[in-house]
C-alpha positions as CSV (number, residue, x, y, z in Angstrom):
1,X,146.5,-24.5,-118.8
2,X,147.5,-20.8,-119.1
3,X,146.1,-17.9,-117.4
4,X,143.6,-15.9,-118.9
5,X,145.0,-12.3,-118.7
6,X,142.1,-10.9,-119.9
7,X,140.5,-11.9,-116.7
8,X,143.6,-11.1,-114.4
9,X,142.5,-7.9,-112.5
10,X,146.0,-7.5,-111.3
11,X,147.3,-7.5,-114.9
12,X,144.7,-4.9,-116.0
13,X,145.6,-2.9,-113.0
14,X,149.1,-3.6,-114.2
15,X,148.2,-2.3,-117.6
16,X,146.0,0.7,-117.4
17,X,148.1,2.0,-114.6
18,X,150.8,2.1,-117.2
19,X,148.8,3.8,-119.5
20,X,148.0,6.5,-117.2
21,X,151.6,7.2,-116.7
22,X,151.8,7.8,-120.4
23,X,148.8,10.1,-120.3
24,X,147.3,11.2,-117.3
25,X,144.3,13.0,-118.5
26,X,142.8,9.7,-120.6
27,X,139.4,10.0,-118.6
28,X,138.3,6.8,-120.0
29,X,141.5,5.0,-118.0
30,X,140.5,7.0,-115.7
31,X,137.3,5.6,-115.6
32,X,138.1,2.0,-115.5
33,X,140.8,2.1,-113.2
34,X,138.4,3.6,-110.5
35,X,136.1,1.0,-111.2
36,X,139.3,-2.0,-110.8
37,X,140.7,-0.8,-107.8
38,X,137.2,-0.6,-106.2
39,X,136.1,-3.8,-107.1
40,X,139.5,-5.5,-105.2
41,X,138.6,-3.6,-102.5
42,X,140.8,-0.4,-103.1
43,X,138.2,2.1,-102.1
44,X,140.4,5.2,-101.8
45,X,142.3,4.4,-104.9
46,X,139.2,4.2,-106.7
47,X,137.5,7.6,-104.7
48,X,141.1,8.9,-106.2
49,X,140.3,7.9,-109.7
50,X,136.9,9.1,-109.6
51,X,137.7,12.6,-107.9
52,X,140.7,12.8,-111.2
53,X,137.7,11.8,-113.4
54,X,135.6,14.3,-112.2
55,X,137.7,17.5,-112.1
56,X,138.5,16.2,-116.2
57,X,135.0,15.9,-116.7
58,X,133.1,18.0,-114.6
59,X,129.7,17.6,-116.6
60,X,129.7,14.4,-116.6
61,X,126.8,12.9,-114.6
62,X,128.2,9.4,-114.5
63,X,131.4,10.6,-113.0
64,X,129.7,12.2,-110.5
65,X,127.4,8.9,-109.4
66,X,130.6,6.9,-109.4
67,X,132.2,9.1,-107.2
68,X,129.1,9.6,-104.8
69,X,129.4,5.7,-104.8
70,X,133.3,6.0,-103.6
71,X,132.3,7.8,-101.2
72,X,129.9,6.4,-99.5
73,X,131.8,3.1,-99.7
74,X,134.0,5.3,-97.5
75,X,131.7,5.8,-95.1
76,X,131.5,9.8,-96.3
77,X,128.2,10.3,-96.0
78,X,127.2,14.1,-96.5
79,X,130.0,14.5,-99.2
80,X,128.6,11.2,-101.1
81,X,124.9,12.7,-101.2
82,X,126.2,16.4,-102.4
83,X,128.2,14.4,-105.2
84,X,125.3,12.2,-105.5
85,X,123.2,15.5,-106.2
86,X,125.3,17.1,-108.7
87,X,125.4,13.8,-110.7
88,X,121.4,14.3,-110.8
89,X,121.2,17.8,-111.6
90,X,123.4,16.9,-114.4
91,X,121.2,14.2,-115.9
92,X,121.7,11.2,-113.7
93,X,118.1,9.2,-114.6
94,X,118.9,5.6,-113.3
95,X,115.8,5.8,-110.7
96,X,116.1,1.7,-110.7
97,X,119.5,1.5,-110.0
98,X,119.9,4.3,-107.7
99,X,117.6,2.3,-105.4
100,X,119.7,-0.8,-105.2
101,X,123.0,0.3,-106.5
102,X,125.0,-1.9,-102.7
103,X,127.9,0.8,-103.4
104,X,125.0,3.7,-101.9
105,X,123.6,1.3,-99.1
106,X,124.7,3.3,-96.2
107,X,122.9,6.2,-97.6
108,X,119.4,4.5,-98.7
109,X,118.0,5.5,-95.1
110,X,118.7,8.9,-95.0
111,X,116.3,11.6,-96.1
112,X,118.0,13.4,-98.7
113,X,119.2,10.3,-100.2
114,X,115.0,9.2,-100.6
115,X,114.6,12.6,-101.9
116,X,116.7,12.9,-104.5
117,X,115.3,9.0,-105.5
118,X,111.6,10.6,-105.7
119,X,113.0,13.2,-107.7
120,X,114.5,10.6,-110.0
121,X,111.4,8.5,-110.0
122,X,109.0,11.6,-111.0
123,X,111.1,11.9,-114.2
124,X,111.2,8.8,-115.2
């Protein structure tokens, strides 16, 4: 039976890494590629995709949570709750999954983490 390379996250790696070679500012690459190296593990290749992501799309609220999330995966606390609330202040609403995201659990206990989840909560 062949293997699925759909499913290989080595051969996507593989793949969008080439990509990026070819164009360096394709955000959406960008994008997944943080999200593939972080889920094999690669935290600071991800928090290095999702820093790129961010300075190419600096308004982008989602770039900012996923880099908050990076962080914090990297034990950087106080950075992960500043990036955590610049993603909110840019539009970030996901009250739900801010609560429960595992990538923010070493933050969920600390004060400015809860307030920025009330903040969320009263909008929603």
């Amino acid at each position: 039976m062949s293997k699925n390379k759909s499913s290989d996250p080595a051969f996507e790696t593989a793949f969008f890494e080439s990509v990026l070679r070819r164009n360096p500012d394709f955000s959406d690459v960008v994008e997944l590629l943080g999200g593939l190296y972080t889920k094999q593990g690669r935290i600071s290749d991800g928090l290095k995709m999702d820093r790129r992501l961010v300075r190419l799309q600096p308004q982008n609220p989602t770039a900012h949570y996923n880099l908050a999330c990076s962080l914090a995966l990297s034990k950087r606390k106080s950075e992960a709750l500043q990036a955590l609330k610049i993603a909110v202040e840019l539009g970030y609403k996901d009250a739900e999954w801010l609560s429960q995201d595992p990538d923010l659990e070493v933050l969920q206990g600390h004060p400015e983490f809860q307030k920025l989840e009330n903040r969320l909560r009263a909008h929603s």
